[in-house]
C-alpha positions as CSV (number, residue, x, y, z in Angstrom):
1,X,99.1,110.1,103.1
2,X,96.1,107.7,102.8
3,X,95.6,105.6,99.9
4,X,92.9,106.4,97.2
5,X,89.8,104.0,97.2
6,X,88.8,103.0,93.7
7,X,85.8,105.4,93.8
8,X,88.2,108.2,94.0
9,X,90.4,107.2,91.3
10,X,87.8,107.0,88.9
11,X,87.8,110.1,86.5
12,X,84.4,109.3,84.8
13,X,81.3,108.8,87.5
14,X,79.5,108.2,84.1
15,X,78.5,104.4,83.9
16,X,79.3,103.2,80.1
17,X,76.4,100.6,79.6
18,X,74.1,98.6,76.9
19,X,71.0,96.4,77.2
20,X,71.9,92.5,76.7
21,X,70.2,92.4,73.3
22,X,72.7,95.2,72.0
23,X,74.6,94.6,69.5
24,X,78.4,93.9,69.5
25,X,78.6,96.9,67.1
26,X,76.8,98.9,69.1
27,X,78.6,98.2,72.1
28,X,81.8,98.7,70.4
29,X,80.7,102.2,68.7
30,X,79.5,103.3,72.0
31,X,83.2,102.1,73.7
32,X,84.8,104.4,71.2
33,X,83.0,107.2,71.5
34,X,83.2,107.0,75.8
35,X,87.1,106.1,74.9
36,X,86.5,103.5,77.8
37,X,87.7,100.2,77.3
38,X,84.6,97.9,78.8
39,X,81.1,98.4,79.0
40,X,78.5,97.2,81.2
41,X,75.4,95.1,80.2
42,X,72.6,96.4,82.4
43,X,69.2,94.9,82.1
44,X,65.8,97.2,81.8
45,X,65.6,96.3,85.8
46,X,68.9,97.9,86.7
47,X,70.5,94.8,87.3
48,X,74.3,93.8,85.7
49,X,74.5,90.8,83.9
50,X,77.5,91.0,82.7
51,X,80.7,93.3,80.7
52,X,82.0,93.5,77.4
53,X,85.5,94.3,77.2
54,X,88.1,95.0,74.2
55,X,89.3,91.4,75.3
56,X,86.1,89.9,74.9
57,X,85.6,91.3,71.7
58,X,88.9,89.9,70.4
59,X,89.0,86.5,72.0
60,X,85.1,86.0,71.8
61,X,83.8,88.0,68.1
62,X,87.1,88.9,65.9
63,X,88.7,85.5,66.7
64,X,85.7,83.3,66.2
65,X,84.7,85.7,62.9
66,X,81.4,86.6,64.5
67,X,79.3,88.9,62.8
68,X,79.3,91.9,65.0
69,X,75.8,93.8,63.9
70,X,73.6,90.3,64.7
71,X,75.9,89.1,67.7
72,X,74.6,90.5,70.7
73,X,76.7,91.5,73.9
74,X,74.9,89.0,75.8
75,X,76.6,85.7,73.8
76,X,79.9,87.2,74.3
77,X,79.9,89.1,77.4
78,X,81.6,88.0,80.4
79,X,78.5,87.2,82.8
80,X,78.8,88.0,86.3
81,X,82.3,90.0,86.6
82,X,83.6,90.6,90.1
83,X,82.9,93.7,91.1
84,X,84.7,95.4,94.2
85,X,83.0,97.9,96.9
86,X,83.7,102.0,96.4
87,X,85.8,102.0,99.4
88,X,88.3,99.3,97.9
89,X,91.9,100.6,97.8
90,X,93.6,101.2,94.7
91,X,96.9,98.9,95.6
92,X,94.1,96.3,96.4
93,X,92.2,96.6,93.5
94,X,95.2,96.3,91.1
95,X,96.3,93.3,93.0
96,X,93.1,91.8,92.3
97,X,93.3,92.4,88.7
98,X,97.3,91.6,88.7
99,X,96.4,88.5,90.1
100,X,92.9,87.4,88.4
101,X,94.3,88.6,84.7
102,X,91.6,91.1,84.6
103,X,91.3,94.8,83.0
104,X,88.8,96.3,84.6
105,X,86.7,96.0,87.7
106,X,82.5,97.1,87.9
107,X,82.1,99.2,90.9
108,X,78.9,98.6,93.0
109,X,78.4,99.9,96.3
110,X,76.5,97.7,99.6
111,X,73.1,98.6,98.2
112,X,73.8,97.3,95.0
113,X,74.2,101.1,92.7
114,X,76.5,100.6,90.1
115,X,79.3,103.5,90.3
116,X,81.8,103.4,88.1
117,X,84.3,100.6,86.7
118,X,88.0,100.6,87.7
119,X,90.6,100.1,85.6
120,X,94.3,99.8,85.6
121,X,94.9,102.8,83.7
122,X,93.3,105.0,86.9
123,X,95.8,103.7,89.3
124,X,99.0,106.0,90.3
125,X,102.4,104.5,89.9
126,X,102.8,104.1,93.7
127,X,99.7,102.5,94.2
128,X,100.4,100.1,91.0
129,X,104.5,99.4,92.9
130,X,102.5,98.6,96.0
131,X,100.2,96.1,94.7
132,X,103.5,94.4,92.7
133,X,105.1,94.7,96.1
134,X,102.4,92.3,97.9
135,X,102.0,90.0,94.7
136,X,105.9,88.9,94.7
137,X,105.4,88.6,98.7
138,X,103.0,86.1,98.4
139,X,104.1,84.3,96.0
140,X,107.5,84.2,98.0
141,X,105.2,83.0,100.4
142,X,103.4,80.5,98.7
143,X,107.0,79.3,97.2
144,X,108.0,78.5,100.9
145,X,105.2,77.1,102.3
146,X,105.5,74.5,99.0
């Protein structure tokens, strides 16, 4: 059986997203109401500048006591995620985020459309041992080679 690619595992083709000059409040609001746990910050042109994630809004708004209505995404976003191509597998995907300590993960395919975003959450228990699996390899790896 083939592996998933990222693209596939994505329930929601629907692209959660705010301007820059949103507010944190707004962003938040429209996070709970997708029940998604990141949104993207997409400029008038189209282009990503960045995401907001539950994270950043803990670490970067509720932990610095930022007002949330006049703080907008673009102070606290996370500019420039990495973003990974539609056809990315799943196990590959989680290892990035296993490794990198993210959440989530913008898809964009070669021509630059913005698709979806991955998350943890759509991976399958196999796909999630997998990525484990090649994580504790390398780092038995990395161990030997000192």
């Amino acid at each position: 059986m083939s592996e998933r690619t990222v693209f596939q595992s994505i329930p929601h083709r629907h692209v959660v997203s705010c301007p820059p000059q949103a507010s944190v409040w707004q962003a938040a609001c429209l996070m709970t109401k997708a029940n998604c746990g990141s949104v993207l910050v997409i400029d008038v042109a189209g282009v990503m500048q960045g995401i907001l994630t539950e994270r950043d809004l803990m670490t970067r708004v509720l932990a610095k006591a930022l007002n949330a209505k006049k703080t907008p995404v673009s102070e606290v976003m996370t500019q420039n995620p990495l973003c990974v191509v539609p056809e990315l597998a799943v196990s590959d995907a989680v290892l990035i985020l296993l490794e990198r300590g993210f959440r989530h993960l913008p898809i964009v395919s070669s021509a630059g459309k913005i698709l979806g975003v991955f998350s943890i959450r759509d991976a399958l228990p196999r796909e999630i041992d997998s990525a484990v699996s090649l994580a504790e390899f390398r780092d038995s790896v990395n161990d030997a080679l000192g």
